[in-house]
N, C-alpha and C positions, 0 to 999 in steps of 0.2 A: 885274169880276172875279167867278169863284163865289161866292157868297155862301149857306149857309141858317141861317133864321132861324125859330125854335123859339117856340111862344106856346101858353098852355090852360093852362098851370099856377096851382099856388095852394094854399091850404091849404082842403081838406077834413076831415071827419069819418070816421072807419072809417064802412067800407059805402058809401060816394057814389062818384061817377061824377067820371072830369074828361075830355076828350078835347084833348090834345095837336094842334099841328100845325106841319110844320115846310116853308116856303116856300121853293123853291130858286129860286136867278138864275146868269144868266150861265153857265149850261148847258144841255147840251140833256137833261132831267131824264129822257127815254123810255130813254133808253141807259142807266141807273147802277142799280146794284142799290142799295138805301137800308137805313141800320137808325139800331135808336134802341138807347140806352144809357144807363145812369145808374151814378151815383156818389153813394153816400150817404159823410155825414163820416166821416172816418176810414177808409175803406175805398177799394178800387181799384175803378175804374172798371169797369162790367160789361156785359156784354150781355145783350139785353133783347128785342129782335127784328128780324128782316130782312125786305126782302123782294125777291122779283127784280124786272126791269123792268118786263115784262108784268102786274106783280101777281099771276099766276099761286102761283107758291111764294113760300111763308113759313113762317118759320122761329119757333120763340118758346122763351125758355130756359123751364125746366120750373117756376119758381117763378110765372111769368104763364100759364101754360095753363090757358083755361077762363075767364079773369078779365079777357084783354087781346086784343084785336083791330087787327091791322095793316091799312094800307090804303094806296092810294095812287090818286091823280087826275090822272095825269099829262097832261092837257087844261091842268090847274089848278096844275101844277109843285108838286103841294102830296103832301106825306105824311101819313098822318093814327095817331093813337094811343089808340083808344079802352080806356081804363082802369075797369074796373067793379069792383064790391068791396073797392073800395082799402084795405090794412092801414096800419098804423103803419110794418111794416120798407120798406111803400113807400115811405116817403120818402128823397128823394133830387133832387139837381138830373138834370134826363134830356135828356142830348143827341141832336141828331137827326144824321146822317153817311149821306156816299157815298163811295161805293169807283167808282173812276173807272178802272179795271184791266176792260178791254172782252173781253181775254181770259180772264179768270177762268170757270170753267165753271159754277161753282155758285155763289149766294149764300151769302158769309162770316158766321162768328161770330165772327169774331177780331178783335179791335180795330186789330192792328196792319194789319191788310187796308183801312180807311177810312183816306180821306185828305183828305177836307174837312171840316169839322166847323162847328155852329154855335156859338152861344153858351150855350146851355144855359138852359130854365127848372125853378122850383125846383115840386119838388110837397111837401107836409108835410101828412102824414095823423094826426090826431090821434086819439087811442083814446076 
């Protein structure tokens, strides 16, 4: 079955680095646009950033620009999350997701546009 599976998290210090990544099975990972998302406590789930197939376009919402680098390895079925300057409001459990909609023209920001999701790892950025 699809499966992806999120790892790289953890608890850092404002200012450090963590780089996310999120492993896809039982798809063919070249065809799906990907994004990651997080959901810190008490709040809804957000978007975080996407990216198309090709890796070509990416997307990043405005509070990670400059800070966060998307990527993808699709050799390696793998997505990657590179997180630099990390705050405190970073934290948040952040999941990785694909939108499996082949017709879609442009890579999504909308949550309800993904439809496989992993399990999420937790990142805690302490001040």
């Amino acid at each position: 079955q699809v499966q992806l599976v999120e790892s790289g998290g953890g608890l850092v210090q404002a200012g450090d680095s963590l780089r996310l990544s999120c492993a896809a099975s039982g798809l063919i990972f070249s065809r799906y646009n990907m994004g990651w998302f997080r959901q810190a406590p008490g709040k809804e789930r957000e978007f975080v950033a996407a990216i198309n197939r090709s890796g070509v376009t990416i997307y990043y919402a405005s509070f990670v620009k400059g800070r966060f680098t998307l990527s993808r390895d699709n050799a390696k079925n793998t997505v990657y999350l590179q997180m630099n300057s990390l705050k405190p409001e970073d934290t948040a459990v952040y999941y990785c997701a694909a939108d499996i909609a082949l017709s879609r023209p442009d890579v999504s920001r909308k949550l309800k546009d993904y439809d496989v999701w992993g399990q999420g790892t937790q990142v805690t950025v302490s001040s």
